[in-house]
N, C-alpha and C positions, 0 to 999 in steps of 0.2 A: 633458405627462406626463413630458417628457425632465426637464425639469428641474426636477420636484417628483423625481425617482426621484434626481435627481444631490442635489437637497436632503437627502434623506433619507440616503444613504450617507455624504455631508462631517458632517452632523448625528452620525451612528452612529461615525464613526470622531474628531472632535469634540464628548463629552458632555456636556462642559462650557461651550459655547459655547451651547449649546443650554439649559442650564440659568441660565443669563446673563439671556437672553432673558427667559424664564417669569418671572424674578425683579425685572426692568426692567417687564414687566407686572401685576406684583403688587404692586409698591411703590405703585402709584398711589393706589388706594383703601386701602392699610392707612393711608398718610399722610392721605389726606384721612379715615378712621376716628379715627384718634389725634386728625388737631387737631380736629375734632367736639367734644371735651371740653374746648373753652374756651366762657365765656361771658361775658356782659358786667353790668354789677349790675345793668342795667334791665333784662334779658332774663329768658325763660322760659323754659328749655333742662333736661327731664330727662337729658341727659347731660352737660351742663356740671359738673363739678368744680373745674378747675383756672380764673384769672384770664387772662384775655388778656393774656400777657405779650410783650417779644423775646424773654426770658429761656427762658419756659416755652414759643416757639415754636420754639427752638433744643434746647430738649427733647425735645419733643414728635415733632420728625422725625429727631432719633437714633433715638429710640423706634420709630415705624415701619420706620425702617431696619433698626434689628434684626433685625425681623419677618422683613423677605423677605430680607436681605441672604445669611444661612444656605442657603437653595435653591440659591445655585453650587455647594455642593456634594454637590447630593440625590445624585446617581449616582457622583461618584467618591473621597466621604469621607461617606456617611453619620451615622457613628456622631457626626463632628465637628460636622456638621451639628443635631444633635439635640442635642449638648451649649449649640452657642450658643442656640438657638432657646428652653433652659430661663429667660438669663436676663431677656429680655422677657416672657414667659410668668407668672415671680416678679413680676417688677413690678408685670404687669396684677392678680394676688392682693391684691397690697397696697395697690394704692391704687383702682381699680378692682371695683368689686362686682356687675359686668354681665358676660356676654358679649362681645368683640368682634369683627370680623369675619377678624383675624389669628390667630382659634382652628382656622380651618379650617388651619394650615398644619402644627398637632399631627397631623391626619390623615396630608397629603401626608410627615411626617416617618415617621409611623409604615408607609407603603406603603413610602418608600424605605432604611429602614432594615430592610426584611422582603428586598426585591427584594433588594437589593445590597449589604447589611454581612453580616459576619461570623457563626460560629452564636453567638457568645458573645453579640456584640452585638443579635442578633433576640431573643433571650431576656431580655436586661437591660430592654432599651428597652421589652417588652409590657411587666415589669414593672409600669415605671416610667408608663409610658401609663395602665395601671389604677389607678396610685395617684395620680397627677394627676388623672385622670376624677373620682376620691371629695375630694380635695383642690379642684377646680373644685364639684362640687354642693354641697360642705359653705361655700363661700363665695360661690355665686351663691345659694344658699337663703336664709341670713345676710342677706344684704345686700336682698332680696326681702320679707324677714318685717320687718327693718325699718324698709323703707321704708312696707309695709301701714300698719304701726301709725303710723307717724307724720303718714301724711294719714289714717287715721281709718276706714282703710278694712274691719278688723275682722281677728281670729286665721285664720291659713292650718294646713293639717296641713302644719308645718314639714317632720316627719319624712318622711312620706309623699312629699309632694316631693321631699324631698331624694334617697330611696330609687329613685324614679320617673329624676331627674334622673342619677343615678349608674349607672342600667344603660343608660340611653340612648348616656352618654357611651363608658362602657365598654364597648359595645356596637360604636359607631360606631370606635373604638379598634381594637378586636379584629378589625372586617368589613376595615378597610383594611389590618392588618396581613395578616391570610391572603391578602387580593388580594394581596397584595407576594409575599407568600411562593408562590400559584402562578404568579405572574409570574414568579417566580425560576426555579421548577419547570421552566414553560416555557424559559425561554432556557437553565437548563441542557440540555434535554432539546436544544434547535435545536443546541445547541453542541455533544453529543455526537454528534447526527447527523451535522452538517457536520464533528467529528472523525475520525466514521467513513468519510465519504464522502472525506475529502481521503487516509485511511489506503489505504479500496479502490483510491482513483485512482493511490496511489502504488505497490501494490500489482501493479496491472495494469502501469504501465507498468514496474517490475521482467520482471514475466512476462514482457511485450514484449520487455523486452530481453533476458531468457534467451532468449527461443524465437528470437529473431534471429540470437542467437550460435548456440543448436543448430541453426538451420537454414544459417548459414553453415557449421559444422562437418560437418554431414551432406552437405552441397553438395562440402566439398572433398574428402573422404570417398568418395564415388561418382565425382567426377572422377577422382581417385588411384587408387581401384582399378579402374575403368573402362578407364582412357589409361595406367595405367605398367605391364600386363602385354604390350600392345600394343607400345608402344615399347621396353620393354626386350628381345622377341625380334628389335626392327627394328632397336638397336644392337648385341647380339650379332652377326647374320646378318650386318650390313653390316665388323663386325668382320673375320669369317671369310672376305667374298667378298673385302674389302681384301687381308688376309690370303696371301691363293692366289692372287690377281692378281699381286701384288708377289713372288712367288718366280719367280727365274730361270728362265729356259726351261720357261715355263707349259705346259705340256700339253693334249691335249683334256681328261686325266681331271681338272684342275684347273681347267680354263675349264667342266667340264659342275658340280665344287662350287661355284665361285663363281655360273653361273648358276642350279642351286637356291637358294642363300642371297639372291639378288636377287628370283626368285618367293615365297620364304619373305616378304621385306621385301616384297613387295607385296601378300600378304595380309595379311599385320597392317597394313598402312597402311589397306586396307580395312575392315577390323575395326574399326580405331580408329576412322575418322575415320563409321564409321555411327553405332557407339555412341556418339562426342560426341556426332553429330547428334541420337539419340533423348533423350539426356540435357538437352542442350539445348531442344528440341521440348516434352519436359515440361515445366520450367520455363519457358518461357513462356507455356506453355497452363494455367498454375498448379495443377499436378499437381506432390506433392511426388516424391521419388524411391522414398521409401515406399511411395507408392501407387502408385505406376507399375508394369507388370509388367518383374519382378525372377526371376533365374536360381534355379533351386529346387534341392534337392542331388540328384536323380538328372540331372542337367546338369555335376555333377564329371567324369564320366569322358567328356566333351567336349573339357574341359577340359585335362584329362591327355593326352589326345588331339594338341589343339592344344600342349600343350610339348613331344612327344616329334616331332611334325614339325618343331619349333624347333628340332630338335639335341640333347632333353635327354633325359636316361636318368630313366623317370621307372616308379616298380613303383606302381600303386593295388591294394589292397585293400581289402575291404567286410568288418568282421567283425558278425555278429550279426544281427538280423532287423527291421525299424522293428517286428514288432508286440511287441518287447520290452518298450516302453513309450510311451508317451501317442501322442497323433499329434504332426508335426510342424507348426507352425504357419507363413506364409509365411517370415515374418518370420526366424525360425531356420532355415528351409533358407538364404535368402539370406547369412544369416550365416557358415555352414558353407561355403559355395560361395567368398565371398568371403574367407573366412580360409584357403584354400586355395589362390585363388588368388595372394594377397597372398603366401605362403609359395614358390610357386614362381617369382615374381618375383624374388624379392628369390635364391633360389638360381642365376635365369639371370644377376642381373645381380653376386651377390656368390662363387657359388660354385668360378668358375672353368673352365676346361679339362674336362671328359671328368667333369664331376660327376654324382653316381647320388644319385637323392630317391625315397624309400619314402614314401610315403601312405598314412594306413591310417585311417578312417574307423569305428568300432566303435561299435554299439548296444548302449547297457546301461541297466539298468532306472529311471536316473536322466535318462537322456537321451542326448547324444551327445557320444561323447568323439575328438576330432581328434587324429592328432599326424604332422605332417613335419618328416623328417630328413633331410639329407643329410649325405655326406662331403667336400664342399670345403672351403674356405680357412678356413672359422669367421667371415665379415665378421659387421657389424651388419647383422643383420636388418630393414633400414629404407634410405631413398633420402638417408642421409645428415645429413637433418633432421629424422626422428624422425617421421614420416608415415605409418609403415605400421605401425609398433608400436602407436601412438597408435589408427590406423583400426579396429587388429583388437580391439583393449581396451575401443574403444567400440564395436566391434559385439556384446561377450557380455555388457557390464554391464548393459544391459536385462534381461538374463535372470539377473541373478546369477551369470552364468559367470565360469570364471577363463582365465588366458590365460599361458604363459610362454613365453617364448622367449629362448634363453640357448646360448652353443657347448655343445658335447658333451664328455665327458671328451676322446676323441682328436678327430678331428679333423671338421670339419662343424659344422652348426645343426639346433637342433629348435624346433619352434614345439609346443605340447600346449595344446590348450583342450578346453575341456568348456563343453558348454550343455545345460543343465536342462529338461527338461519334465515337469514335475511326476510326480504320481505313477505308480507303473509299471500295467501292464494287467493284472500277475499280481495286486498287491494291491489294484486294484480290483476285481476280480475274487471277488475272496477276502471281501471286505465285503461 
């Protein structure tokens, strides 16, 4: 089976070698057909015509060659194919007033001229197949009606026959054409398939490799905003305990700062190093981070919480009511949480000395509108390589949100985002 199936594909991708073949087994008996029509003067051969010559035996197997020689190229030149095939075919008309058995290859001409040539050329060639069919009956009739009369054998319904002979042919013309033609049908139809299925395939593994990349991006995304609020309260503090150690004639009240800011660095170190741990623990239990449980926005002012232990001057406010509009889904409280957090990051580690961050968090009938500010230095709001601007822009684009963060006319940064939850409660309400 291995290697009829390896046959068949070197064949398929090879169609011409394959029509080689068929043509190497078709020559045999068109040749021994043709030389059939020698005969000798003492012999009694109704198909004898021609004299047993060299001459006419040198003919005679051009002649059949003809015949098959055309079939190399049933499948990848049809129309060429049918052009030689017409002039063996003339020959047999004119000197020939029978049948031979190289008629059958009008048929295979007209199947593979249906299959595999052109629309012009399917069209020309039925023609022409019909008009040969009546051009065949009006000369095997002929040649029939005179042979009756000349052995004695009495009048035939020339016409009749003829008419009888002429739909058979054209008949048999017309059934291997349309075979051709839904052969054709068919391998177009495999071809479209196997077009579409190579498109799906390429398709998916596009997909594949978005969602790869989006899951590497979400991956560093949750690392990022996970581990650099952590660490960035753990190099402030350790700044500060440095800081007050290193001034001259330390004191206790500066040895009791620096050892706050060392408990301060030892809670965040614990902080961080849980949250990698569960971050981690998900992905490998292949749980995305999406799905994982995630900080929801009444867990901000936790938050706030833990930066104002950090040393940071930090005002939260809540303006408005969540039943102002739709509910919140996980998905957007996380968002909200985490663009907040993101924002007071990036003020412990860009805004300086003694910086003050107002948070204000506002419910309105389009969803929720974020914005922190502070009054320090004005840095970029990001860890340098664009990481935290990037995190917060993919966190509202799902929702259609927008997101800016840009210095302030005087001095500081503002982060302002809005995320959408659809319609408000008062106009549905009102519907």
């Amino acid at each position: 089976m291995r290697i009829i199936k390896r046959l068949a594909n070197w064949f398929g991708l090879h169609p011409m070698a394959g029509d080689v073949i068929w043509a190497l087994i078709l020559v045999q008996p068109t040749l021994g057909n043709t030389l059939s029509l020698f005969t000798a003067e003492e012999q009694e051969n109704p198909l004898g015509y021609f004299p047993s010559t060299a001459f006419n035996h040198v003919l005679m197997i051009a002649w059949g060659v003809s015949y098959a020689a055309p079939l190399i190229w049933r499948r990848t030149r049809p129309a060429l194919m049918c052009t030689l095939l017409v002039v063996p075919h003339l020959v047999q008309l004119a000197v020939v007033p029978i049948p031979m058995f190289p008629n059958i290859f009008a048929l295979i001409a007209m199947f593979a001229v249906a299959a595999y040539g052109s629309e012009r050329a399917r069209r020309l060639w039925l023609a022409l197949g019909v008009a040969a069919s009546l051009a065949a009956a009006i000369k095997w009739t002929t040649g029939a009606a005179v042979g009756s009369q000349s052995d004695g054998s009495g009048p035939h319904d020339v016409v009749g026959i003829m008419t009888f002979l002429f739909v058979m042919l054209a008949a048999s013309v017309t059934v291997c054409w349309l075979l051709g033609a839904f052969t054709r049908e068919r391998f177009t139809t495999v071809r479209t398939l196997k077009d579409r299925a190579d498109a799906i395939a390429a398709e998916r593994d596009r997909f594949a490799q978005l969602a790869a990349e989006q899951e590497r991006s979400r991956i560093a995304r949750e690392m990022h905003d996970v581990v650099a609020h952590s660490l960035s309260v753990i190099v402030v503090q350790t700044d500060g305990a440095i800081y007050a150690l290193d001034q001259p004639g330390a004191d206790a009240a500066k040895l009791a700062l620096a050892r706050e800011a060392l408990r301060r660095i030892g809670t965040a170190s614990h902080e961080a190093l849980s949250q990698t741990r569960a971050l981690v623990g998900v992905l490998r239990e292949g749980e995305t981070p999406e799905t994982a449980p995630q900080p929801r926005l009444n867990e901000v002012g936790g938050l706030v919480e833990s930066a104002r232990a950090s040393g940071l001057d930090v005002d939260y406010v809540v303006v408005g009511s969540p039943d102002a509009h739709a509910p919140l889904d996980a998905a957007r409280e996380t968002a909200a949480y985490r663009i907040v957090q993101e924002s007071l990051t990036n003020a412990i580690k860009h805004g300086g000395p003694h910086v003050r961050v107002r948070v204000r968090v506002s419910h309105t009938d389009a969803g929720l509108a974020i914005s922190v500010r502070d009054d320090g230095r004005a840095a970029a709001a990001d860890d340098g390589h664009g990481h935290g601007l990037i995190g917060m822009r993919e966190r509202v684009a799902p929702f259609d949100g927008t997101l800016t963060a840009r210095p302030r006319s005087g001095d500081g940064f503002e982060v302002l985002a809005t995320i959408p939850v659809g319609e408000a409660r008062s106009t549905m309400k009102a519907r």
